[in-house]
ZAMARGU-4260 file (C-alpha; in steps of 0.2 Angstrom, whole numbers, plus 5000, padded with zeros to 4 digits):
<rodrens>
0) 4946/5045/4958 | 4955/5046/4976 | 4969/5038/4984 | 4960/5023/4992 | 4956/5020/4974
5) 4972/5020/4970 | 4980/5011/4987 | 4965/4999/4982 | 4970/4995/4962 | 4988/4994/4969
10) 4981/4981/4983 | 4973/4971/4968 | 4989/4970/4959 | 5002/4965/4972 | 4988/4951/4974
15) 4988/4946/4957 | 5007/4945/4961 | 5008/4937/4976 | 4998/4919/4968 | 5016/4914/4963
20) 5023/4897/4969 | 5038/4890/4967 | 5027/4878/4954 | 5025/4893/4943 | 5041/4886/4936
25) 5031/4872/4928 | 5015/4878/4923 | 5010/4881/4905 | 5013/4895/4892 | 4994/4898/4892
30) 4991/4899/4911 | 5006/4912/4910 | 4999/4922/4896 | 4984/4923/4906 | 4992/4930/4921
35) 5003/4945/4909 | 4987/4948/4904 | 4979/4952/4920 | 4994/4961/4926 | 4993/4972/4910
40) 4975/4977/4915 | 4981/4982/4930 | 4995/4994/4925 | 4982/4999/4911 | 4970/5005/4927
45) 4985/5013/4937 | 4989/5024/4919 | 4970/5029/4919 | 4971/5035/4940 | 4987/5045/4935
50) 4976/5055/4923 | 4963/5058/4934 | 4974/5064/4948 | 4987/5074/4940 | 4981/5091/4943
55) 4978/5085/4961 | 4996/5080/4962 | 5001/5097/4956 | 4993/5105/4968 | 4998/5095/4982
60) 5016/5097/4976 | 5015/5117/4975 | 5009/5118/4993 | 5024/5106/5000 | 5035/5117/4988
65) 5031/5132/4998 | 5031/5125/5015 | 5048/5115/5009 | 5054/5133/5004 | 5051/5140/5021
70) 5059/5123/5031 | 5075/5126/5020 | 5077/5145/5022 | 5076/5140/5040 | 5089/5124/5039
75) 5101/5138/5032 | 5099/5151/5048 | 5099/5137/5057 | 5117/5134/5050 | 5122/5153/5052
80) 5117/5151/5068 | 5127/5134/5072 | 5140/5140/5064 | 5141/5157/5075 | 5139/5147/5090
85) 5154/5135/5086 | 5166/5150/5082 | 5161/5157/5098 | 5165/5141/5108 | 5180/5143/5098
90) 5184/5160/5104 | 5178/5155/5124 | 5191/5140/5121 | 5205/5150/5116 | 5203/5166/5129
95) 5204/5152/5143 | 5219/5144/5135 | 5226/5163/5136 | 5221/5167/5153 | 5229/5149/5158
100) 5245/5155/5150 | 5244/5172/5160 | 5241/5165/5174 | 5258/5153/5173 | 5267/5170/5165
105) 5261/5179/5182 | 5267/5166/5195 | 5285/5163/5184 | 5286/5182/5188 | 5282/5181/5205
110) 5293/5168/5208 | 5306/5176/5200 | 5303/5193/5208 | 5307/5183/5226 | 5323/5177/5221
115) 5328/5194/5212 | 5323/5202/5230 | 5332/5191/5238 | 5349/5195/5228 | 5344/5214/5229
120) 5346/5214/5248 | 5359/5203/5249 | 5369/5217/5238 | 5360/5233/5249 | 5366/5226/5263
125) 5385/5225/5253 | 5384/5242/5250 | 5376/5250/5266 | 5396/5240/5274 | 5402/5249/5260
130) 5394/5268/5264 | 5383/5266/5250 | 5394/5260/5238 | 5395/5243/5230 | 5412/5241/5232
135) 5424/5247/5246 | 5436/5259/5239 | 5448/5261/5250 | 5450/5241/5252 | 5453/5242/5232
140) 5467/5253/5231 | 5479/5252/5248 | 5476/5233/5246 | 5483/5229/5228 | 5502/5222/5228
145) 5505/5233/5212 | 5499/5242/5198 | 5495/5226/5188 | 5485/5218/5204 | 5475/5238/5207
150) 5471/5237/5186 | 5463/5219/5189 | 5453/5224/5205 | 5448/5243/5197 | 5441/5231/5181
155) 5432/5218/5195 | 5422/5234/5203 | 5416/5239/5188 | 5411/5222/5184 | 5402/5221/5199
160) 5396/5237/5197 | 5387/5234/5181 | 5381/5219/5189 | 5371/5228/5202 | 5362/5239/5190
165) 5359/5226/5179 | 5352/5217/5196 | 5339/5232/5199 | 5335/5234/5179 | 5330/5217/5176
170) 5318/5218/5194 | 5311/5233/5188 | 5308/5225/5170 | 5299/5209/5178 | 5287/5221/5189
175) 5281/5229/5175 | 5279/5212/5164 | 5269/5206/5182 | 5259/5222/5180 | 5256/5222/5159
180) 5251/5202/5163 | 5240/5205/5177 | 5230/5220/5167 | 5228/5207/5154 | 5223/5194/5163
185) 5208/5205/5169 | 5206/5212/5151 | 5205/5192/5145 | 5190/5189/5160 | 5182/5203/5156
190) 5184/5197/5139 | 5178/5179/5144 | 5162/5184/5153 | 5158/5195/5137 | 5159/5177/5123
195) 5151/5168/5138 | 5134/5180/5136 | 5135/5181/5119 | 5137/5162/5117 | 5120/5161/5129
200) 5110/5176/5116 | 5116/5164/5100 | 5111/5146/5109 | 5092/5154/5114 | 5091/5161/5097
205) 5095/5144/5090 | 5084/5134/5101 | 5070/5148/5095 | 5074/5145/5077 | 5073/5125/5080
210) 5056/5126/5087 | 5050/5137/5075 | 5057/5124/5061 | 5049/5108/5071 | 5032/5118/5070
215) 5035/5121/5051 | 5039/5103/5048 | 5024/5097/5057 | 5013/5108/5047 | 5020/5100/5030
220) 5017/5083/5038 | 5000/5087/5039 | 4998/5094/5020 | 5005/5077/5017 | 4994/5063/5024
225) 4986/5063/5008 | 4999/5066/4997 | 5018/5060/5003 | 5011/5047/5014 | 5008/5037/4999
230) 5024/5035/4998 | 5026/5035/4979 | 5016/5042/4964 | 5008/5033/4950 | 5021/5033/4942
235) 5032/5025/4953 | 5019/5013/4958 | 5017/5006/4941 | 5037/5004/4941 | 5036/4997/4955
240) 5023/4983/4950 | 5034/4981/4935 | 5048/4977/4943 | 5041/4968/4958 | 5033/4955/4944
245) 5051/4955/4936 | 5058/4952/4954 | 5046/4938/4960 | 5048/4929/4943 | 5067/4931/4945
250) 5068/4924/4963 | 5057/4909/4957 | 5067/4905/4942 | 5083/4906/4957 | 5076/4893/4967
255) 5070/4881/4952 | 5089/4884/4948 | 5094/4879/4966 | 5082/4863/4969 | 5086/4857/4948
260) 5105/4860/4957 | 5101/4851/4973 | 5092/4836/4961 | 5106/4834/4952 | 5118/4833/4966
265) 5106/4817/4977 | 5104/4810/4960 | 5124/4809/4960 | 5126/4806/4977 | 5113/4791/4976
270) 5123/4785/4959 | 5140/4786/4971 | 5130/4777/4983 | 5124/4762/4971 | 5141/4762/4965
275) 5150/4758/4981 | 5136/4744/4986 | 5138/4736/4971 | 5157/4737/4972 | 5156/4731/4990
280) 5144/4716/4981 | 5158/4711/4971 | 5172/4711/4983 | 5160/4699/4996 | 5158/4689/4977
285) 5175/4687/4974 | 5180/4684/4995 | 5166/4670/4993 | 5172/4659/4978 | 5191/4661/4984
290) 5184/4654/5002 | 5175/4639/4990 | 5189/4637/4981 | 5202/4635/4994 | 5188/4621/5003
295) 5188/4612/4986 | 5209/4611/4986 | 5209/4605/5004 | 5198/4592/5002 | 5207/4587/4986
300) 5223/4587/4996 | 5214/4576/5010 | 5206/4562/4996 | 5226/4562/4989 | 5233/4558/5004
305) 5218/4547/5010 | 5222/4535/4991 | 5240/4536/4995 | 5237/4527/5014 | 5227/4515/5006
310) 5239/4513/4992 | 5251/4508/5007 | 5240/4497/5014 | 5236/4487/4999 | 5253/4485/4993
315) 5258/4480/5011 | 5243/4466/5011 | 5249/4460/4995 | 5268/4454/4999 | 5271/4436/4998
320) 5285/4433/5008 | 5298/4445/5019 | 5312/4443/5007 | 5302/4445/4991 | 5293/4460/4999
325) 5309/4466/5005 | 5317/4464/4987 | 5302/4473/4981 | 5305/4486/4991 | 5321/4488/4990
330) 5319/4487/4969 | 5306/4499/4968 | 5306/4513/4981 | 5290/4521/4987 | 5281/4534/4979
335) 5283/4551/4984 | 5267/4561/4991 | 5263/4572/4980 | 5268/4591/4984 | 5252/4602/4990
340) 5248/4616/4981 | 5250/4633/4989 | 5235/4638/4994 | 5224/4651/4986 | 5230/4668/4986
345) 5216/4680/4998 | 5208/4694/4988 | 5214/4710/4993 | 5203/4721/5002 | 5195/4731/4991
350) 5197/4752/4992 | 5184/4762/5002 | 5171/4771/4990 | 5177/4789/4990 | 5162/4800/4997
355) 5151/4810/4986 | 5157/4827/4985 | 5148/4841/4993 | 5148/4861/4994 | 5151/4870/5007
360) 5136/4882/5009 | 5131/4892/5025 | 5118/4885/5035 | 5102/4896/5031 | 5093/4904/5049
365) 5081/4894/5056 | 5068/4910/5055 | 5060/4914/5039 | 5067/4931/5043 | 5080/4940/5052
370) 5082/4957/5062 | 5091/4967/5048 | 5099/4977/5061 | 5107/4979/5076 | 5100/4994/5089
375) 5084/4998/5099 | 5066/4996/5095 | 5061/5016/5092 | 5042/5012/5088 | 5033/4997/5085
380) 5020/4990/5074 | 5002/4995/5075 | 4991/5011/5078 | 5001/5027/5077 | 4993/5044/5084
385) 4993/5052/5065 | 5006/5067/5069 | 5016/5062/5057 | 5001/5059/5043 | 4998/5038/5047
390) 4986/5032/5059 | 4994/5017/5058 | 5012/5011/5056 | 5015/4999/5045 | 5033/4992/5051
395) 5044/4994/5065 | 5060/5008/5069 | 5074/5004/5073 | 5086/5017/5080 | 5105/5017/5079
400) 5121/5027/5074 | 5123/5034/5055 | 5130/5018/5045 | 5125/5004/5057 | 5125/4989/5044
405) 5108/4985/5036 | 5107/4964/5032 | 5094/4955/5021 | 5081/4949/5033 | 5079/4934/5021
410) 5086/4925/5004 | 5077/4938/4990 | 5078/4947/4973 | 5081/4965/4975 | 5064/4976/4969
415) 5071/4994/4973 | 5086/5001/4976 | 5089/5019/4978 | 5080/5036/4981 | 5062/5037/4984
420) 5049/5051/4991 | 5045/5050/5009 | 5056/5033/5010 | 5073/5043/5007 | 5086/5030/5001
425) 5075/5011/5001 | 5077/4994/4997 | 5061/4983/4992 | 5067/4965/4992 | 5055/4951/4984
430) 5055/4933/4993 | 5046/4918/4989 | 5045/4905/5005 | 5039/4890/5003 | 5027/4894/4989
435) 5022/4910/4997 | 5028/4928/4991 | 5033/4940/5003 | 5040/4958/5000 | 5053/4966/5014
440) 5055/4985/5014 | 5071/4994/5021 | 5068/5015/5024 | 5076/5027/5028 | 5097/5022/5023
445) 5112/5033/5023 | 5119/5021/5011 | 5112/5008/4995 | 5124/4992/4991 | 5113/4981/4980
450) 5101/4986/4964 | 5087/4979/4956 | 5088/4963/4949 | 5099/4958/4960 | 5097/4941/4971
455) 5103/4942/4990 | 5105/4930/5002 | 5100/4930/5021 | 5112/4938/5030 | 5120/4951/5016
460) 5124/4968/5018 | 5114/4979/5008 | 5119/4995/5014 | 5118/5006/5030 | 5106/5015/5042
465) 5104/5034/5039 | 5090/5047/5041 | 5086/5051/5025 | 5068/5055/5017 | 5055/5058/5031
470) 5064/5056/5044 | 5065/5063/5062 | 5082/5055/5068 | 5095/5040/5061 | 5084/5024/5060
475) 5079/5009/5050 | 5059/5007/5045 | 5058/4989/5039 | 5043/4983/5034 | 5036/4963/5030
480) 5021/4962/5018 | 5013/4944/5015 | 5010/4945/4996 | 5017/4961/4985 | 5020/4979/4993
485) 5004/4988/4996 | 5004/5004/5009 | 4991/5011/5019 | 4990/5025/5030 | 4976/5017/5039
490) 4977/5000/5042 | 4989/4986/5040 | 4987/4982/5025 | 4996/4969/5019 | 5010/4971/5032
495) 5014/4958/5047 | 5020/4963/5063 | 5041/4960/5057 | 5045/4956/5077 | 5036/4937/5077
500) 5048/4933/5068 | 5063/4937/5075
</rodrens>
């Protein structure tokens, strides 16, 4: 029993899986027996191969041990090393921030050397008037007005006396600081060019090391083409057809949720609709027989007036003579026209229909599925050259810095979230589009934000790029399989090329 057997049962399963629809939400209890039964026979195959292969996978996990051993021994000099080299940077740093502060000390003392040198002839050139003396004797005593005025000027010599030395103290105190500063100025190069060699033995010796340690790992790659490029054991495999069928179920059961929700609201929608026609139906009712009704008074008001004219007319016809009609009219006055009645009150304009209610939703992408992360294309889907155990690879790298957001590449329920063999910290992601199942794979992740079982939408964050498992820098390997997750080393498999879509 090998490993294509095992890729191969695995293959068989996730097909099994993949058959879902979004109709699976109305097929019968027997039709889903039937398919629990099958996917039992499949897990019961996968316990059978991880019989038959344990004491291979023991054995392949002892040799990786001792080759892992040896890479981490090495990761630890490496450290020593990196570690060494930084203090020494450290110590280069801080001997040419000292020689910078001798080099200002120096010219502060040769600047003020000049102006002590200055003062110093200045004052020889006193004393050579003075016959050698600072101060002119003679002048001192025979020119004082009394004894008070010789005490002030015998007190201003010696003032001026001490003055001098201190003069020719302090230059002789400033030459020798030069001189101490200048030694260790030349102490500190010396010093410099010492940390500068040693810094250049450490960085050789590390670069040794690294190359050593790249030659290491690529051994343990090899070990691994049978073994940790499958990606998961047995064991995991079988959890992960668990809860792949768990997923796919769950993101079916979440869209006959969201189309039952989408149903109900047209259904209300269209009701709202119907409402406001037949509203509007009764409003043009009412407009219409309060139109009929105000004809009908208008043309009862004409016939009134129409009979009284005529009424008029007659009586006017049936007068016998001018005094007898005068007397009749005179005894019995006309009639009064009747008053019109005010005409019919206009219905009032009924309200507007209020609009169904919506909710607000973000607009889905117009691709099936979205690049899940910003940065550069490091390798592409397709062949590989096997020097990292995979002839062929079965999703696409993308580079970027440490903690570059990750986003679902479609609206899905969350297979696998967390630590996992040569994947370091994944997400598998179940998605069922337009009747067809999908599976999205996210590798390599500095950081997790989701977990199983949960459902995500396109767009959402569900962690951050890293460099985690096998690994050779900070990336993303995202993956698209049409169907359920199924690897291979070797071929596609049931992987698409991710970039068509985007």
């Amino acid at each position: 029993m090998n490993w294509k057997r095992t890729v191969s049962t695995l293959t068989l399963g996730v097909m099994l899986i993949s058959t879902h629809t979004v109709a699976d939400a109305s097929t019968s209890i027997k039709e889903k027996q039937e398919e629990q039964q099958k996917v039992q026979e499949k897990r019961n195959s996968v316990k059978k191969d991880q019989a038959d292969t344990s004491s291979k996978i023991e054995v392949n996990k002892e040799e990786i041990s001792k080759v892992q051993a040896e890479v981490n021994k090495m990761d630890a000099q490496l450290q020593d090393i990196i570690n060494d080299v930084a203090m020494k940077r450290q110590e280069i740093k801080r001997t040419e921030m000292k020689i910078e502060d001798l080099e200002a000390d120096i010219k502060d003392y040769q600047e003020k050397m000049k102006a002590q040198e200055a003062m110093m002839k200045e004052r020889m050139a006193t004393m050579q008037k003075n016959g050698g003396g600072s101060i002119n004797w003679a002048e001192f005593i025979f020119g004082s007005k009394n004894l008070s005025d010789l005490v002030t000027r015998m007190i201003t010599a010696g003032t001026i006396q001490r003055s001098d030395q201190e003069l020719f103290d302090d230059y002789e105190a400033t030459q020798k600081s030069l001189k101490e500063a200048q030694a260790d100025l030349k102490a500190e190069r010396a010093s410099l060019l010492e940390q500068q060699k040693a810094l250049e033995v450490r960085q050789a010796e590390l670069e040794k090391k690294m190359k050593q340690r790249e030659k290491r790992i690529k051994e343990l790659e090899e070990k691994n083409i049978k073994f940790e490029s499958q990606i998961f054991d047995l064991q995991e495999i079988e959890a992960t057809l668990v809860a792949q069928e768990q997923a796919i179920a769950a993101e079916i059961e979440a869209q006959r949720r969201e189309e039952e929700e989408a149903r109900r609201r047209a259904e209300e929608a269209a009701r709202q609709e119907a409402a406001r026609k037949a509203e509007e139906a009764r409003q043009a009712e009412a407009a219409r027989q309060a139109e009929a009704a105000r004809k009908a008074e208008a043309a009862r008001e004409a016939e009134a007036a129409r009979e009284a004219a005529q009424q008029k007319q007659d009586n006017k016809t049936n007068t016998p003579s001018s005094s007898s009609s005068n007397n009749a009219t005179s005894s019995t006055p006309a009639p009064k026209p009747e008053p019109k009645p005010a005409p019919a009150p206009k219905p009032a304009p009924a309200p507007a229909p209020k609009p169904a209610p919506t909710t607000s939703t973000p607009a889905p992408s117009s691709s099936m599925f979205i690049q899940p992360a910003s940065g550069r294309y490091s390798q592409g889907w397709g062949p590989a050259s096997g020097a990292y155990g995979y002839t062929f690879h079965n999703g696409v790298d993308i580079a970027g810095p440490t903690g570059t957001p990750i986003r679902a590449s479609a609206t899905g329920t969350v297979i696998r979230a967390g630590w996992g063999g040569a994947y370091g910290n994944h997400v598998m992601i179940a998605h069922v589009i337009n009747g067809q199942v999908w599976t999205t794979v996210y590798a390599h992740m500095n950081s997790v934000s989701v977990s199983s079982g949960q459902r995500v939408t396109q767009g959402s964050n569900i962690g951050t790029l890293g460099n985690t498992g096998n690994s050779s820098g900070p990336h993303l390997h995202f993956e698209i399989h049409k169907g359920g997750y199924s690897y291979s080393a070797t071929s596609a498999g049931s992987t698409v090329n991710p970039r068509q879509f985007f």
